[in-house]
C-alpha positions as CSV (number, residue, x, y, z in Angstrom):
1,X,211.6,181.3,-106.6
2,X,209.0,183.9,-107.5
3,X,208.4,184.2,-111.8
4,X,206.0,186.8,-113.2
5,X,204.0,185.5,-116.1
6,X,205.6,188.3,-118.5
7,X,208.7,186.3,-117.5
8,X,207.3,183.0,-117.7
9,X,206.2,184.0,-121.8
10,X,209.4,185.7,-122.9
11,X,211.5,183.1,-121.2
12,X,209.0,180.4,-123.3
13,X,209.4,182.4,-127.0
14,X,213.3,182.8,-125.8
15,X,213.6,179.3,-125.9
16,X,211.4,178.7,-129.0
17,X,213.3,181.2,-131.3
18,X,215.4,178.8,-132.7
19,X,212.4,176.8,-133.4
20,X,210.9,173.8,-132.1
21,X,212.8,172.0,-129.0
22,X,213.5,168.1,-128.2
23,X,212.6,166.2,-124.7
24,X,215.6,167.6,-123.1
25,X,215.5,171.1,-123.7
26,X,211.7,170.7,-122.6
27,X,212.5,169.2,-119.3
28,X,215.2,172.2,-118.7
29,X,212.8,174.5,-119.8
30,X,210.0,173.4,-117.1
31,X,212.8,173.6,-114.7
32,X,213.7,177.2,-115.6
33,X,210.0,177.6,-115.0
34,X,210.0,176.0,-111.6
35,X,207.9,173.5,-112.5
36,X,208.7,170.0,-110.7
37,X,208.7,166.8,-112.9
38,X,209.4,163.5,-112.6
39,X,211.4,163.3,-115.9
40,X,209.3,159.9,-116.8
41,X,206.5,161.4,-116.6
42,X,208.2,164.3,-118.7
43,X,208.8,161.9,-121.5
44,X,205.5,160.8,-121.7
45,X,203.4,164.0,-121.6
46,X,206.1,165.3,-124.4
47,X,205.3,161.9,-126.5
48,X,201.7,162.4,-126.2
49,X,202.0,166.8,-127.4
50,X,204.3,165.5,-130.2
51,X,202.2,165.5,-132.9
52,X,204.4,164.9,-136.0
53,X,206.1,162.6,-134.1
54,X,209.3,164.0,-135.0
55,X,210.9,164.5,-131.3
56,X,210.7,168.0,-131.7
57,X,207.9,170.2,-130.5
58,X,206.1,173.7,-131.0
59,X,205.9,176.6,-128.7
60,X,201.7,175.8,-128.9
61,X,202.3,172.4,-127.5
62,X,205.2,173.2,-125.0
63,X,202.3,175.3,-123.3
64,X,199.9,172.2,-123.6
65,X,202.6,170.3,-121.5
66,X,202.8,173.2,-119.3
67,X,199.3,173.2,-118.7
68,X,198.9,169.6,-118.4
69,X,201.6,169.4,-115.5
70,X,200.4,173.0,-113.4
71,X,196.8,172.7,-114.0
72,X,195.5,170.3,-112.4
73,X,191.7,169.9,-112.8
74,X,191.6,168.9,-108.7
75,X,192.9,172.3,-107.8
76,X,191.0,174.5,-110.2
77,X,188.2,173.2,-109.0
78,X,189.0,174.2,-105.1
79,X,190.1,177.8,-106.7
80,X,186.4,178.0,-109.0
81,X,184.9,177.5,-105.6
82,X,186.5,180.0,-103.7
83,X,186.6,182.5,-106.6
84,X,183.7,184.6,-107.4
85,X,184.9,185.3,-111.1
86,X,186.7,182.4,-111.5
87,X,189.4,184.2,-112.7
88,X,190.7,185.7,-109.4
89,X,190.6,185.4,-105.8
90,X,190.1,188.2,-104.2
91,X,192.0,189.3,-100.1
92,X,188.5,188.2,-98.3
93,X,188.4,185.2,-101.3
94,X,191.4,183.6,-100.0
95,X,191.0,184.6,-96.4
96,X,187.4,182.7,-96.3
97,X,189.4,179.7,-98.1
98,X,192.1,180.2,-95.6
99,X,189.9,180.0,-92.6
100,X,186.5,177.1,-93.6
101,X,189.5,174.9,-95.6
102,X,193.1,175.0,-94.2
103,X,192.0,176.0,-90.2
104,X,194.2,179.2,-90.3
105,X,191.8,180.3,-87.5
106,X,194.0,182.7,-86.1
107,X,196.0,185.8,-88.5
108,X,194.1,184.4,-91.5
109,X,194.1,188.1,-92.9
110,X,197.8,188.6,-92.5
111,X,198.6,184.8,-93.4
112,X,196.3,185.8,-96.9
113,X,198.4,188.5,-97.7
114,X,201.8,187.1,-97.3
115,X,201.0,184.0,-98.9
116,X,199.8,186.5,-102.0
117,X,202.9,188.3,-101.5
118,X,204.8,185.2,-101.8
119,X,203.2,182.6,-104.5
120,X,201.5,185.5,-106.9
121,X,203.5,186.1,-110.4
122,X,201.3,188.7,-112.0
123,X,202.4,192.1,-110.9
124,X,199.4,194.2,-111.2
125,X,197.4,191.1,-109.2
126,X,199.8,191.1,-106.2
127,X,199.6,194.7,-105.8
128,X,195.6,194.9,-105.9
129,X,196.0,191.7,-102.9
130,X,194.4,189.7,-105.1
131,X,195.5,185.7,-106.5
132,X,195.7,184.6,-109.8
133,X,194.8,181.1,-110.3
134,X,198.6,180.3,-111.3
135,X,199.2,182.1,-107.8
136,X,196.6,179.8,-106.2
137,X,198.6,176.3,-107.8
138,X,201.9,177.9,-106.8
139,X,200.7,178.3,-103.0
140,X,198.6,174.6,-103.0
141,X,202.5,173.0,-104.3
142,X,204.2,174.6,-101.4
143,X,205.7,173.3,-98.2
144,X,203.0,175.1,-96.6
145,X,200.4,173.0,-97.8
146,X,202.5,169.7,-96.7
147,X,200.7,167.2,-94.4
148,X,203.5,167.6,-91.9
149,X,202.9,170.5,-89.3
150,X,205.3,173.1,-89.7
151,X,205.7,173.5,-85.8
152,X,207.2,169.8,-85.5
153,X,210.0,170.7,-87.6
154,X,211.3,172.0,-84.8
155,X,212.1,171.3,-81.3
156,X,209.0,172.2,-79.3
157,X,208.8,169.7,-76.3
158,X,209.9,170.1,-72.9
159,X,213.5,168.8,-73.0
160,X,214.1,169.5,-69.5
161,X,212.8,165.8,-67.9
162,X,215.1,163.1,-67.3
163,X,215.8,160.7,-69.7
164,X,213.8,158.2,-69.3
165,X,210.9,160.0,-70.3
166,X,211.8,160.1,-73.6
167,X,211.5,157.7,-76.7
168,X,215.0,157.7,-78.0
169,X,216.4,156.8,-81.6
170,X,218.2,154.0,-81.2
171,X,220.2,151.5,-83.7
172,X,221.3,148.0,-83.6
173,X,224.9,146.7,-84.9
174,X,224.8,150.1,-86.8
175,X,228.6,149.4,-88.1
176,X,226.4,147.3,-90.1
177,X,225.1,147.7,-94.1
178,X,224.0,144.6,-95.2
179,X,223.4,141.2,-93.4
180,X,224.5,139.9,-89.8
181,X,226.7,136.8,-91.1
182,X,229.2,137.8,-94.0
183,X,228.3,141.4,-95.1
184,X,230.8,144.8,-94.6
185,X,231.2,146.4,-91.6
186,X,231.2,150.1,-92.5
187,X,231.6,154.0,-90.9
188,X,229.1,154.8,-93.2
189,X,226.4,152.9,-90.9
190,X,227.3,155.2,-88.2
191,X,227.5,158.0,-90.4
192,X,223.9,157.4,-92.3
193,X,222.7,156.7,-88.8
194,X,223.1,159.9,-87.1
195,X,222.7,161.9,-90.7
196,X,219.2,160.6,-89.5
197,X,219.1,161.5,-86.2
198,X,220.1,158.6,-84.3
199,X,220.9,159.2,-81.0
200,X,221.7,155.7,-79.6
201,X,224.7,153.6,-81.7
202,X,225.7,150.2,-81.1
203,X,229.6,149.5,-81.2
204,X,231.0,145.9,-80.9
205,X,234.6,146.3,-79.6
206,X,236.9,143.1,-80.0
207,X,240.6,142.7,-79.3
208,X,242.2,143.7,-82.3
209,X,246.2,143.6,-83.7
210,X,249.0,146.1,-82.5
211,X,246.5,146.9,-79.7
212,X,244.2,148.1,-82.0
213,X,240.4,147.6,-80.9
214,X,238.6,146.1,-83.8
215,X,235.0,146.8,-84.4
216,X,232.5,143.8,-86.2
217,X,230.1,140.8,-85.3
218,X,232.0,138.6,-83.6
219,X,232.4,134.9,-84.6
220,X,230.8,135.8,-88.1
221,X,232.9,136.8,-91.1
222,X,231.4,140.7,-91.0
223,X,234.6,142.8,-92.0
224,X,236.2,144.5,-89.0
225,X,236.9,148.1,-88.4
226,X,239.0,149.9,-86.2
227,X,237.3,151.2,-83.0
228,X,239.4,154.6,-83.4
229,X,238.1,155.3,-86.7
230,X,234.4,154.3,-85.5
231,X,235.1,157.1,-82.6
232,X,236.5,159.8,-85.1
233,X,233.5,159.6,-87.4
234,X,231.0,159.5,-84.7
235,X,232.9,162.5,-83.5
236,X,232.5,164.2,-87.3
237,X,228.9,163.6,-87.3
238,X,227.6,163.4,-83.8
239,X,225.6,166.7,-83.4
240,X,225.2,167.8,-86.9
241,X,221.4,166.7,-87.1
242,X,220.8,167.1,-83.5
243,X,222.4,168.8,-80.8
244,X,221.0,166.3,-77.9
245,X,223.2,163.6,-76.2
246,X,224.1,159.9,-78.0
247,X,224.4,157.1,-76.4
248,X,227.3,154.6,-77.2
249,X,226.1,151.3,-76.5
250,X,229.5,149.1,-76.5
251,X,229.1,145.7,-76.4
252,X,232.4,144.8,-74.9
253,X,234.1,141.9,-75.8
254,X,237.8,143.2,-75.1
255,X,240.4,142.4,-72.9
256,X,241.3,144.8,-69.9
257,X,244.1,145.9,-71.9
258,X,242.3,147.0,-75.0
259,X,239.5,148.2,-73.2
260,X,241.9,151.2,-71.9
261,X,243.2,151.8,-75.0
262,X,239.0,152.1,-76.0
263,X,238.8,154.8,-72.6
264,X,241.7,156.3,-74.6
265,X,240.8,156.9,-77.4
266,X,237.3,157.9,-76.5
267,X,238.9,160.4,-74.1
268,X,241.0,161.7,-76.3
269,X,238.8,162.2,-79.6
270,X,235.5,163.3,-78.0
271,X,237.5,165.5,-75.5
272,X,235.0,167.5,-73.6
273,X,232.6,166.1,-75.4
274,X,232.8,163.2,-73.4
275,X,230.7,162.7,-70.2
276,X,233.1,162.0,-68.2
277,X,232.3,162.4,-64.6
278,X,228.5,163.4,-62.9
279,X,226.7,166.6,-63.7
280,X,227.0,168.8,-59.9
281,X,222.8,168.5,-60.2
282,X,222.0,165.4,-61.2
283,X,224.1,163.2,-58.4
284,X,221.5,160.5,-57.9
285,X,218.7,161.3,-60.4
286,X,219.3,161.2,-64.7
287,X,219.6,164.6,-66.3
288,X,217.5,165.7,-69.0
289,X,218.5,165.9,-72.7
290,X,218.9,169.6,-72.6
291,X,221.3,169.3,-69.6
292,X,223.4,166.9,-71.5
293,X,223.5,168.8,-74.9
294,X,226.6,168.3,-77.0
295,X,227.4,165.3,-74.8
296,X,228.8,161.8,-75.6
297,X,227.6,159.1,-73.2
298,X,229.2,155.7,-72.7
299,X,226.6,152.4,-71.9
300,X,228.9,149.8,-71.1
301,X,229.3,147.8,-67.5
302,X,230.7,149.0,-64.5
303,X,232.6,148.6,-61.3
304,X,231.0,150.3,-58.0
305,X,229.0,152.9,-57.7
306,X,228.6,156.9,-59.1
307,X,229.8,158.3,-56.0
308,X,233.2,155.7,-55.9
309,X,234.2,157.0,-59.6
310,X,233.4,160.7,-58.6
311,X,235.5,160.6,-55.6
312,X,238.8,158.8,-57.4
313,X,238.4,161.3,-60.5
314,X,241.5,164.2,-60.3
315,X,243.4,160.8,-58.4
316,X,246.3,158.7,-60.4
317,X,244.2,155.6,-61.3
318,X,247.7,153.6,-61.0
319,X,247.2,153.7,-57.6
320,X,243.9,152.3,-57.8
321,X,245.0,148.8,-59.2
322,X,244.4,147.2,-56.0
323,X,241.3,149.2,-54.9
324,X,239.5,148.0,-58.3
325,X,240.3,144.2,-57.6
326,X,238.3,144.2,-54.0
327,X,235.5,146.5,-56.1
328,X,235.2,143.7,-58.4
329,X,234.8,140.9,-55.6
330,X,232.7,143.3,-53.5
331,X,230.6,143.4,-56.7
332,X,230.4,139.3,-57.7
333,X,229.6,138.6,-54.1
334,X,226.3,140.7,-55.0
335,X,225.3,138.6,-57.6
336,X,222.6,136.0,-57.4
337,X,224.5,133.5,-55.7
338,X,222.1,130.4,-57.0
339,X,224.2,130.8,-60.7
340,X,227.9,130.6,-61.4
341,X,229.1,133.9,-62.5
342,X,231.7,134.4,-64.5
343,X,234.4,137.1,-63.1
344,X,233.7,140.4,-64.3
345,X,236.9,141.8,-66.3
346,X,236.2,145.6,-66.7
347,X,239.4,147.9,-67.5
348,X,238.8,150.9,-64.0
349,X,239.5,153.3,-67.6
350,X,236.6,152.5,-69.3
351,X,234.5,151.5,-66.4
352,X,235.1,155.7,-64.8
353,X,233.4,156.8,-68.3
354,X,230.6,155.3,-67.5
355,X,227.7,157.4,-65.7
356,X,224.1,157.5,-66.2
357,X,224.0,154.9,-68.8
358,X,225.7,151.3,-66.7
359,X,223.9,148.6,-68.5
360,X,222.9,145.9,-66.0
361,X,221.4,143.0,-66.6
362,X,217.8,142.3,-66.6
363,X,216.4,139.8,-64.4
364,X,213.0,140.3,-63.6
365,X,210.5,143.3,-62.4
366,X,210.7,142.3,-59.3
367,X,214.5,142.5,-59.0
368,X,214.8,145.8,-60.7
369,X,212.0,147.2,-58.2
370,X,214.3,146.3,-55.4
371,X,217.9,147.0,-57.0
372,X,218.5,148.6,-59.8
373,X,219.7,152.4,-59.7
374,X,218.9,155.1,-61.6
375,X,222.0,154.9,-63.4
376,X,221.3,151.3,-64.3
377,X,219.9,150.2,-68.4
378,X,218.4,147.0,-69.5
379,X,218.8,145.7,-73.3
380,X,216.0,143.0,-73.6
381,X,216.1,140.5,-76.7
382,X,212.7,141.3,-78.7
383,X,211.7,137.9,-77.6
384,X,211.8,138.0,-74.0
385,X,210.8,141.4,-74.4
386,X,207.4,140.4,-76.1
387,X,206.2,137.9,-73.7
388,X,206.9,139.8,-70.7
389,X,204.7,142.7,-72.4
390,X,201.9,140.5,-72.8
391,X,202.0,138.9,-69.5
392,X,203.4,141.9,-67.0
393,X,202.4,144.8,-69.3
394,X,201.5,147.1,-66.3
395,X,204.7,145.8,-64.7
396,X,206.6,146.4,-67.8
397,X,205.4,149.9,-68.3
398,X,206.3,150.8,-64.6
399,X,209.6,149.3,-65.3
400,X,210.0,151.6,-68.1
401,X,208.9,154.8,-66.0
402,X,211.6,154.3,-64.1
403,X,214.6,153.0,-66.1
404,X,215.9,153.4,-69.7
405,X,214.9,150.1,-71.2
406,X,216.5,149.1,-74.9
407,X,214.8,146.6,-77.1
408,X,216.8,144.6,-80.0
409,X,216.3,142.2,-82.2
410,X,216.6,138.5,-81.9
411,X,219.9,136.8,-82.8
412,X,218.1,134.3,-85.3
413,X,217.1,137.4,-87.7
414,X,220.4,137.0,-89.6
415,X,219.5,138.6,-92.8
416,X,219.5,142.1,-90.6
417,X,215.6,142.2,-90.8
418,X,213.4,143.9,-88.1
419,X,210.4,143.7,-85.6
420,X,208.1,146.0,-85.3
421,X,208.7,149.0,-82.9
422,X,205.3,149.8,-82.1
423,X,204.3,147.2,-79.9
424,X,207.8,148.5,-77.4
425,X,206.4,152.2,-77.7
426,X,203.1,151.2,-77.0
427,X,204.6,150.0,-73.0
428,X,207.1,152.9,-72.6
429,X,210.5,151.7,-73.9
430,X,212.6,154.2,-74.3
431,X,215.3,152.5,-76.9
432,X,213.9,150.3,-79.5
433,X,216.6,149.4,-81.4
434,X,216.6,148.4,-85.5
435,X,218.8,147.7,-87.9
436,X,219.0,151.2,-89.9
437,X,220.2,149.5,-93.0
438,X,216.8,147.4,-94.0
439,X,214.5,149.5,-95.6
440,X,210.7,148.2,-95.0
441,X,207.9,148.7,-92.9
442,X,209.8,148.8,-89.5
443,X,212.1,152.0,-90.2
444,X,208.8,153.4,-92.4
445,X,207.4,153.6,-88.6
446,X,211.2,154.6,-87.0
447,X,211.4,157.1,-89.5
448,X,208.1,158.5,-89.1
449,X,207.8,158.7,-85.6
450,X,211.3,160.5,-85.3
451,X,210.1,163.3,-87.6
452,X,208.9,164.7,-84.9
453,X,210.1,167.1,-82.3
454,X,212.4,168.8,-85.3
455,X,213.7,165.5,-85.6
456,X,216.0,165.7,-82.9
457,X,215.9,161.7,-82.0
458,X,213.6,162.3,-78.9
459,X,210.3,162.6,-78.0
460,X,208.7,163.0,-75.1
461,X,206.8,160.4,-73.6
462,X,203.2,160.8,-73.4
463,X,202.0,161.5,-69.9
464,X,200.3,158.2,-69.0
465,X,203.9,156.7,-69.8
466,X,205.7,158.4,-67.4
467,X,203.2,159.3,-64.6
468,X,203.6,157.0,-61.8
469,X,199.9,156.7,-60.9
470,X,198.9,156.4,-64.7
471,X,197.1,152.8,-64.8
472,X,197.3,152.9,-68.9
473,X,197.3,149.8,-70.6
474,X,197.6,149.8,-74.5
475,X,195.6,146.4,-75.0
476,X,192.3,148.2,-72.8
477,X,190.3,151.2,-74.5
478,X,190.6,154.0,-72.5
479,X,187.7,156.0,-71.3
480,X,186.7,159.2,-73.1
481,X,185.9,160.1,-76.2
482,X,188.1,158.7,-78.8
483,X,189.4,160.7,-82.0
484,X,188.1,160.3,-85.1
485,X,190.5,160.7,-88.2
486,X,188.6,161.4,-91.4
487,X,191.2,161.2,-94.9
488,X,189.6,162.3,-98.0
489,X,192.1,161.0,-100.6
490,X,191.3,162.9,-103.8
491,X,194.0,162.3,-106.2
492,X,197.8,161.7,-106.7
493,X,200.8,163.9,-108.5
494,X,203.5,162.4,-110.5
495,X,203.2,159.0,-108.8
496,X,206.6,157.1,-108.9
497,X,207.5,154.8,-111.8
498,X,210.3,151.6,-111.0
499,X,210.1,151.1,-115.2
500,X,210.7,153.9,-117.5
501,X,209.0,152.2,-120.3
502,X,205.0,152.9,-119.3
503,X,203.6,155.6,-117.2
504,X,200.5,153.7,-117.0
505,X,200.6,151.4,-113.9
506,X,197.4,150.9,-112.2
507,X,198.0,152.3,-108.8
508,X,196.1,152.3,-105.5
509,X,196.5,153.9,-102.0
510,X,196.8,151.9,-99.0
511,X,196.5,153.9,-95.5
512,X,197.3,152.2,-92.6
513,X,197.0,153.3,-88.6
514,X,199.0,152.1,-86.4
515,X,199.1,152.6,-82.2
516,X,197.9,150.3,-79.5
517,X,196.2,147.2,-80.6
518,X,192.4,148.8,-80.4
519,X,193.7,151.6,-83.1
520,X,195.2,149.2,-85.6
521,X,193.2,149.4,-88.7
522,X,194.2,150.0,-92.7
523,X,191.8,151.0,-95.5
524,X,192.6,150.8,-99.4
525,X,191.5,152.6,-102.1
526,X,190.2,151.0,-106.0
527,X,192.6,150.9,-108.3
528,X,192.7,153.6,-111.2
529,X,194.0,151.7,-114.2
530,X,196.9,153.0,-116.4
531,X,197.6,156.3,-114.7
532,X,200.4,157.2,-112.7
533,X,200.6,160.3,-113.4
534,X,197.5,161.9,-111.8
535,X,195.3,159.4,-110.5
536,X,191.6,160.9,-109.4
537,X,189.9,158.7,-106.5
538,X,188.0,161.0,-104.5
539,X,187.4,158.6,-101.6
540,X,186.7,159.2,-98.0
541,X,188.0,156.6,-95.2
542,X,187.4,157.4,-91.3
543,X,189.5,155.9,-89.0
544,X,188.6,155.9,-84.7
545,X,191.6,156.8,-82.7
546,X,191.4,155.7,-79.1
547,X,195.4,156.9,-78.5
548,X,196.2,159.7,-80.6
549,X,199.4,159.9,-78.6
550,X,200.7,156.7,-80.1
551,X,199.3,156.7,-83.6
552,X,201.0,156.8,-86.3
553,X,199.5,157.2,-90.4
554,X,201.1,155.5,-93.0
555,X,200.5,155.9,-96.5
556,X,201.2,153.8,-99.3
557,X,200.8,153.8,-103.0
558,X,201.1,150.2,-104.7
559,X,201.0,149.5,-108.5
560,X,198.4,146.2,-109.0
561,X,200.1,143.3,-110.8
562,X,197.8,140.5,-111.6
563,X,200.6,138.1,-111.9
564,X,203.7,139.4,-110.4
565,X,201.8,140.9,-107.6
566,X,201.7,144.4,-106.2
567,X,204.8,146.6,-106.7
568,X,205.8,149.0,-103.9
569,X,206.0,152.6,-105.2
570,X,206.1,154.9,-102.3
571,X,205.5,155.4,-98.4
572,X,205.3,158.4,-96.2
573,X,204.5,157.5,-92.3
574,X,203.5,160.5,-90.1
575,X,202.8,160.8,-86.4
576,X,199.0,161.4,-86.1
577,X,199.8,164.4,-83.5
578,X,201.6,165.9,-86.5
579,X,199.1,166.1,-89.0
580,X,198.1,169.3,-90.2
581,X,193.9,169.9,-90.9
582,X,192.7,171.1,-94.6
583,X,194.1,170.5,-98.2
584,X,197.3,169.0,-98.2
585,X,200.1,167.2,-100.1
586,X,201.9,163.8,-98.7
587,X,204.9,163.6,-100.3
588,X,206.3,160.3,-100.9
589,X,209.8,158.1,-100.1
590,X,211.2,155.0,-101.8
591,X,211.9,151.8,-99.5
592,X,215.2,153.3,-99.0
593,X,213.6,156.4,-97.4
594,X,214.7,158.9,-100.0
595,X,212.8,161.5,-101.1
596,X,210.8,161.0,-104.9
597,X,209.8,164.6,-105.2
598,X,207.4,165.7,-106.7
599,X,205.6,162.3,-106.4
600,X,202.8,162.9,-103.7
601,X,199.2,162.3,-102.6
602,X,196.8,165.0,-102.4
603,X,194.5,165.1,-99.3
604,X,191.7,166.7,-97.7
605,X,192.5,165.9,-94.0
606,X,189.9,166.8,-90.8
607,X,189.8,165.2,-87.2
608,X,187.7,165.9,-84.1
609,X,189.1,165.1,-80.5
């Protein structure tokens, strides 16, 4: 919202002509002014301009508050250097800061004068294309001067490769909000989950009463759900942060009776949603995400092959009751013979809405070399998953060129806590699933890394992932030059507070990389004592990037406790390809990954590849 200074001063005495004002009318005031405030902070700075101590302050030390929260000594400094006056920036002023500071190498005289245009209050300034100061702070507090490129905030990748060349959001037991033993089962875990741009859910479907599916942990006292209320709000919420495809991973306990009232009830609510049957171009290869847009893919297992269900669809499936019995033999006498298997019990209903996402189990790279079809996923326990990468990494990562691969967590991690997903990105896999409801380091790096692509809940793979005759491995250096990542962290704004009783924590800056093992690295910053609202630390860390691709920057702001150790006050995690160059402000989320506006870190960011 624009405000000319006139404005700004007559909406000031308007406020003051009924004398002086308290902490509240203060805090609406700076709002009306469009000033952002933490409203501890608030408190604080209106304590410390109170100087009767009465509760109650003057027009003369509203303005000192004003002044204290808008002019900050970092960013006049920047403007005195760029200014020849030091009272104004003049067209070829900002252009020349425009082009040496922020990297606006191209435009930079038409960016200049829309960004004068847009941020200048004072009338007679704007119209000579000129920037106040108070223009100057307006524009350096903008979304264009975030850290986050404003090109990833949309979707700019190829979306036309198959699936499998894309890292996917993915969830685990999202019907899930709290722990894996005795804690609810929810719709909001499904709701949250795509709110965020989840793309792949995880539904656990048990026989249920009235021939009602029931959705919840099995053998654990989770509360249950019913399936058809799952279906309806995944149907409410599917595409309304992304249009591309999700993935309904069902881990099917049901009998064959429920599992067609499950077909049923997915057919029914998803409608044409519903992938139902093969795309006419994609018979024997997976289709991309932008050929499956608006779609609603079943992963579950599966009797025969694409081409039998293509050819019975438009048949009565009644009549297909004894044609689905020799399937199912025809299928068990396929099966490694060496090990008992148990009869496979698949409803013909649910099995026909599965196409390009059949999960199959995995056995080894050697057997999915010679067997498995495109068609055909693998969900491997993190465990399993973790030695194989470190002793068949290149066999892993060719597995993962090839097939859809998904990643969850071990059964022992009850309390619903989770691994970290960069080691399964690092080798290609396309699904790495977490449990969306525990906040930490994990989902920092989930989060993060699905910012990108306009958060749409996939990326594309970098090349030496999906290339056949890449050789990549994430645990040797590659050859070339690596990238090297310099962070000047100069100061912090309105810093997040857990206790409204102090603004004076003694905070400190943690930034971390993290990417293939060689690129692993974190760097910290002293610790300014008693200031949280606009700590100064000028420091410079450089950081050596040998797979830019993969890295991802986390930053993290702790308060020091000598006693109680350090407190967590805010994260922000940003893929490295998204960073933008210059002057810039990191804006900060709690554990939970919500937004503490206007608490952020101000940075001066360069790299060289």
């Amino acid at each position: 919202m624009e405000i000319r200074k006139q404005n700004i001063h007559s909406e000031i005495q308007d406020e003051f002509r009924g004398g002086k004002i308290n902490v509240e009318k203060t805090q609406k005031l700076l709002e009306k002014l469009d000033v952002q405030c933490n409203t501890i902070h608030v408190k604080h700075i209106f304590k410390d301009n109170d100087r009767l101590k009465q509760g109650r302050i003057t027009i003369e030390e509203f303005r000192a508050i004003y002044r204290t929260i808008v002019h900050r000594q970092e960013i006049i400094e920047i403007f005195n250097a760029y200014s020849e006056n030091r009272k104004i920036l003049l067209e070829n002023n900002l252009v020349q800061f425009l082009t040496q500071e922020q990297y606006a190498v191209e435009m930079s005289r038409t960016i200049a004068i829309e960004i004068i245009q847009k941020y200048e209050p004072i009338d007679e300034v704007r119209r000579e294309r000129q920037m106040s100061f108070e223009g100057f702070a307006r524009y350096m507090d903008s979304p264009e001067c975030l850290l986050f490129k404003h090109e990833c905030k949309r979707v700019y990748q190829d979306m036309t490769h198959p699936l499998n060349d894309y890292f996917i959001s993915s969830s685990h037991n999202t019907y899930l909000i709290s722990d894996q033993l005795v804690g609810p089962s929810d719709i909001w875990g499904y709701v949250s989950a795509l709110v965020k741009g989840c793309r792949c859910l995880e539904i656990d479907c048990w026989d249920g009463a009235q021939n009602e599916p029931v959705v919840y942990h099995g053998y654990t006292l989770t509360s249950k759900l019913l399936f058809k209320t799952v279906i309806q709000a995944i149907n409410k919420y599917a595409f309304m942060t992304s249009d591309y495809p999700v993935v309904l991973s069902l881990e099917n306990h049901c009998s064959p009776s429920q599992q067609e009232v499950l077909a049923d009830h997915l057919q029914t609510i998803f409608g044409e949603s519903l992938l139902a049957d093969i795309l006419d171009d994609y018979p024997d290869k997976l289709p991309s995400p932008e050929a499956l847009k608006f779609k609603i893919l079943v992963k579950n297992k599966k009797i025969g092959t694409l081409k039998e269900t293509h050819e019975r669809k438009g048949s009565d499936k009644r009549d297909n009751q004894d044609k689905e019995t020799e399937v199912k033999k025809a299928i068990s006498s396929k099966l490694f013979k060496k090990k008992k298997t148990r009869k496979l019990k698949i409803a013909l209903a649910l099995s026909d809405l599965v196409i390009y996402t059949k999960a199959e189990k995995f056995r080894s790279f050697q057997h999915s070399r010679l067997y498995q079809q495109f068609n055909e996923n693998n969900s491997i326990g993190e465990s399993r998953a973790r030695k194989l990468s470190k002793l068949k990494v290149q066999e892993f990562i060719l597995h993962t060129r090839k097939f859809i691969t998904r990643i969850y967590p071990k059964a022992t991690r009850a309390d619903s806590s989770n691994f970290n997903p960069q080691e399964f990105w690092n080798i290609g896999c396309q699904m790495v699933a977490l449990n969306f409801q525990t906040a930490g380091l994990p989902m920092d790096l989930q989060n993060g890394k699905f910012l990108d692509n306009g958060a749409s809940g996939y990326i594309l793979k970098p090349q030496f992932l999906r290339d056949a005759q890449s050789n990549f491995n994430p645990n040797i250096i590659r050859d070339g030059n690596p990238t090297t990542l310099t962070i000047r962290l100069i100061s912090g704004i309105q810093l997040p507070l857990n206790s409204a009783s102090s603004n004076k924590a003694d905070t400190s800056v943690i930034i971390e990389v993290f990417g293939v093992p060689n690129d692993q690295t974190k760097q910290q910053t002293r610790v300014i004592k008693k200031n949280a609202f606009s700590p100064r630390w000028n420091e410079t860390f450089t950081f050596i990037i040998h797979v830019p691709e993969l890295a991802l920057i986390r930053f993290v702001v702790e308060n020091q406790g000598l006693i109680t150790g350090n407190e967590f006050l805010g994260q922000y995690t940003i893929p490295f390809l998204c960073m933008n160059k210059g002057y810039r402000r990191v804006p900060l989320f709690s554990r939970l990954g919500e937004s503490l506006e206007p608490a952020s870190l101000f940075v001066y960011v360069w790299y060289i590849q």
